[in-house]
C-alpha positions in Angstrom: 11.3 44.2 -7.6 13.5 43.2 -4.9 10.7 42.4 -2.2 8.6 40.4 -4.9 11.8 38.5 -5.4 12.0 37.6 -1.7 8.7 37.0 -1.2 8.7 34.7 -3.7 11.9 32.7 -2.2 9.8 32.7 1.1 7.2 31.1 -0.6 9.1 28.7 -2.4 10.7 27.6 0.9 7.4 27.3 2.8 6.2 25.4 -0.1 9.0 23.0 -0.2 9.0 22.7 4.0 4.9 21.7 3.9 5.6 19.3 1.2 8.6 17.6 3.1 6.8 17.1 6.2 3.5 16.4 4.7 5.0 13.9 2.7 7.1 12.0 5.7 4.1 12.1 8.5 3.4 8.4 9.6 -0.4 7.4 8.9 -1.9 6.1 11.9 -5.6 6.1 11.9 -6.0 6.5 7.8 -4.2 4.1 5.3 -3.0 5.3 1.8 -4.4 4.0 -1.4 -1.3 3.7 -3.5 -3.0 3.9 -7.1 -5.0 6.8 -6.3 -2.8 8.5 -3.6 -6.1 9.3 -1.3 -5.9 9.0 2.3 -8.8 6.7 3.1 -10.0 4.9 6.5 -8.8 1.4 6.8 -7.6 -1.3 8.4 -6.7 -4.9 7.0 -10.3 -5.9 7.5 -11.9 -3.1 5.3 -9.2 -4.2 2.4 -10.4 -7.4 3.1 -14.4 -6.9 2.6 -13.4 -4.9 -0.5 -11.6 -7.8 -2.3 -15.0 -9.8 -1.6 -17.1 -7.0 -3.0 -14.7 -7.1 -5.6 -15.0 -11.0 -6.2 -19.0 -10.9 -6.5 -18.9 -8.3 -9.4 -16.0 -10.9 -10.7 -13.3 -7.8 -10.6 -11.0 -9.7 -10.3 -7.8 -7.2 -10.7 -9.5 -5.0 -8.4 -9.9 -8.3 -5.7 -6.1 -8.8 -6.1 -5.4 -4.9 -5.4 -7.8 -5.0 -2.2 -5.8 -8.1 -1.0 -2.7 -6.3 -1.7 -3.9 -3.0 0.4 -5.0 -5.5 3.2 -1.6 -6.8 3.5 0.0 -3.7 3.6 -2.7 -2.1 6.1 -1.8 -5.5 8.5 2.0 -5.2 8.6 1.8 -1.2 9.4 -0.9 -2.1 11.7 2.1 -4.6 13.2 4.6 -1.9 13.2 6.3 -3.9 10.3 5.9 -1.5 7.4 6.2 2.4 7.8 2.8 3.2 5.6 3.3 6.7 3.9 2.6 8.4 1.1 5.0 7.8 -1.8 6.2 4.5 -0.7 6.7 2.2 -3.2 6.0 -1.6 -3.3 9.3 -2.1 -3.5 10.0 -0.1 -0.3 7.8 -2.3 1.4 8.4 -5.4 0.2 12.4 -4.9 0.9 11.0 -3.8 4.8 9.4 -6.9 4.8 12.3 -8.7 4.2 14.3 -6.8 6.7 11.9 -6.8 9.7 9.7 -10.4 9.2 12.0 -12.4 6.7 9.4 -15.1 7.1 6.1 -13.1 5.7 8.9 -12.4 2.7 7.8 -14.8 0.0 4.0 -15.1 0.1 4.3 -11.1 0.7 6.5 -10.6 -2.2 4.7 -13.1 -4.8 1.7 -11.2 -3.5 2.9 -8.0 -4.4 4.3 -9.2 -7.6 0.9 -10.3 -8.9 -0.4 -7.0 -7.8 2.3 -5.1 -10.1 1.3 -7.4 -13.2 -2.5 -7.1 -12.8 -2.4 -3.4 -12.0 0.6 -1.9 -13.7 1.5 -4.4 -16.2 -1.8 -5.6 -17.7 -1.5 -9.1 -16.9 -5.2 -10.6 -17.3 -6.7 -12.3 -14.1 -9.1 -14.4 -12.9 -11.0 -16.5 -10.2 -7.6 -18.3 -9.9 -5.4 -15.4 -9.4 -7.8 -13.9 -6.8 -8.3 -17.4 -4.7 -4.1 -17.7 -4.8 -3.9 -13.8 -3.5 -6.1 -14.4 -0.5 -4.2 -18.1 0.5 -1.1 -15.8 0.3 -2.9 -12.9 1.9 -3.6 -15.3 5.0 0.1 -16.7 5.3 1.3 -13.3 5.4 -1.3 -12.9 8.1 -0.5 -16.0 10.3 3.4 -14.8 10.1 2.5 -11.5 10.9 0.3 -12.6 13.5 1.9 -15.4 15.8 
């Protein structure tokens, strides 16, 4: 009874180790998709010819999410952001205003039109999407210069 008890605990501890350092590993190479938590290969430019893809089947919610992931994928690609798994918006958006106070605005509007079209429900349109990608691009020439 004893051993299974301790084999357990070893377990447990193993478990709980694998999980901490999975979960704190910086993503390099791969980018995470926040809504379905997959590791996937991107860069801002791959984000980018998803929200276009998006925008010719009029998605337009899943245009503004792609222009969200793009900016996300370009500040960690900058060394602005720390892209993980778990990280919030919020996490990112207060890193943003921390390490490039100037991206902090369009980013933040951008993020916050994200959070209302994806989490809240908000309805969007051809509008919404052509706004996203005019802030998408000053968050760019910030992040760039």
């Amino acid at each position: 009874m004893l051993a299974v008890i301790v084999v357990g605990l070893v377990g447990l501890v193993a478990a709980l180790l694998f999980r901490y350092a999975y979960r704190n590993r910086k993503l390099k190479v791969h980018s995470v998709d926040p809504v379905n938590q997959s590791v996937v290969p991107t860069g801002p430019e791959f984000w980018l010819a998803e929200a276009t893809y998006a925008e010719e089947r009029s998605d337009w919610v899943e245009a503004l999410r792609c222009r969200y992931r793009a900016a996300v994928a370009l500040l960690s690609a900058k060394g602005i952001v720390d892209e993980r798994l778990g990280h919030t918006s919020g996490e990112y958006r207060t890193r943003v205003g921390a390490e490039l106070p100037e991206a902090f605005t369009p980013f933040s509007m951008l993020t916050e039109s994200f959070e209302d079209a994806w989490y809240a429900g908000v309805s969007v349109g051809e509008d919404n999407s052509r706004i996203a990608s005019e802030l998408y691009c000053t968050v760019e020439a910030v992040a760039c210069k």
